[in-house]
Phi, psi and omega in degrees: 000329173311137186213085190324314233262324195266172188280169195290305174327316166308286212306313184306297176349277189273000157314304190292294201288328166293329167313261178324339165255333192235019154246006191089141174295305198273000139268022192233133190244157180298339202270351169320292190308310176306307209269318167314296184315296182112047198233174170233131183337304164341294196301321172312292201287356175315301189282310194256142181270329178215132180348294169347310205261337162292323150292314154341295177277005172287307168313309179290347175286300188315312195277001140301323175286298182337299168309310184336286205294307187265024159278335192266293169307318155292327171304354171246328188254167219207343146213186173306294165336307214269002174261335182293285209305329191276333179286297161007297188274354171287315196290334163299345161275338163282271216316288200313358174271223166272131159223154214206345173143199157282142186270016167238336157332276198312325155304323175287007176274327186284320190265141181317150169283336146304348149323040240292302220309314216259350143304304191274358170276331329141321159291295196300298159296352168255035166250319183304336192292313187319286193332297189301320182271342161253020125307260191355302196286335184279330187281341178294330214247292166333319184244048160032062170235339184232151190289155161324297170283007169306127180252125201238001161280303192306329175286332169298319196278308194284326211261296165314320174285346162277324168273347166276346159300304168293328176292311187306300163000265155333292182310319182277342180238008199330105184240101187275018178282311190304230275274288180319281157012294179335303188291002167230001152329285172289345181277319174307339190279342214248322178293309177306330192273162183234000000 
């Protein structure tokens, strides 16, 4: 995993953050971290003073590819149908890699529950997704792309729970019929409301 070429600070990122998705945050130990980056301990607590503070900016990496990822798909699609099938075909393009789920889902699976800081940062990001996606949807609904009476939180709200559902899915069966499913899921979700 080491890579000379990127800063000491990086290299832990993603060394940390490739770890913590595909052994579990609470299967992952610092001297892991340490010794994969190809780092010397110092240099960990220089940037992170603590696992903590290193799960956090792993979590602020995720929710950046994340916005990313769905900025990149409204920027392409003109309606609802044509935003269901491109988050779809992302996820099949994620998936045909390693994939294992949202990688921040999966953190909330991994950290204890006495964990309060990094559970309610963990909330807190996925109330920002809600947030985004019914921005997304209201400016959709604003440019006569979503019916007028479209409750666009409620769609947002609803449209996560389908894709986190369906991610669990996949993982215990991976059946990429559960992720397809999705392009005619979300669009039924979106026709029942009124």
């Amino acid at each position: 995993m080491t890579d000379k070429k990127i800063g000491v600070r990086e290299r832990i990122l993603r060394t940390a953050m490739e770890l913590f998705y595909v052994q579990g945050i609470q299967n992952t130990g610092i001297n892991q971290i340490i010794e994969e980056a190809g780092i010397a301990k110092g240099s960990l607590y220089r940037h992170f003073a603590s696992k903590n503070d290193l799960i956090r900016a792993c979590l602020e990496e995720y929710d950046k590819y994340i916005h990313r990822t769905l900025m990149e798909i409204v920027s392409t699609t003109y309606n609802f149908t044509e935003f269901s099938n491109e988050w779809v075909n992302f996820m099949v393009r994620d998936y045909s890699k390693r994939y294992r789920g949202c990688p921040i889902s999966e953190s909330a699976y991994h950290i204890e529950e006495s964990n309060t800081e990094i559970h309610e940062m963990i909330r807190g990001l996925f109330d920002k997704y809600r947030a985004l996606l019914s921005q997304i949807f209201s400016r959709m609904k604003k440019s006569g792309l979503l019916r007028q009476n479209t409750d666009t939180d409620l769609l947002a709200q609803r449209i996560i729970l389908l894709y986190e559902g369906a991610l669990a899915m996949y993982r215990m069966t991976r059946d990429m019929k559960i992720i397809e499913d999705l392009r005619e899921l979300m669009p039924a979700v979106y026709s029942q409301m009124s």
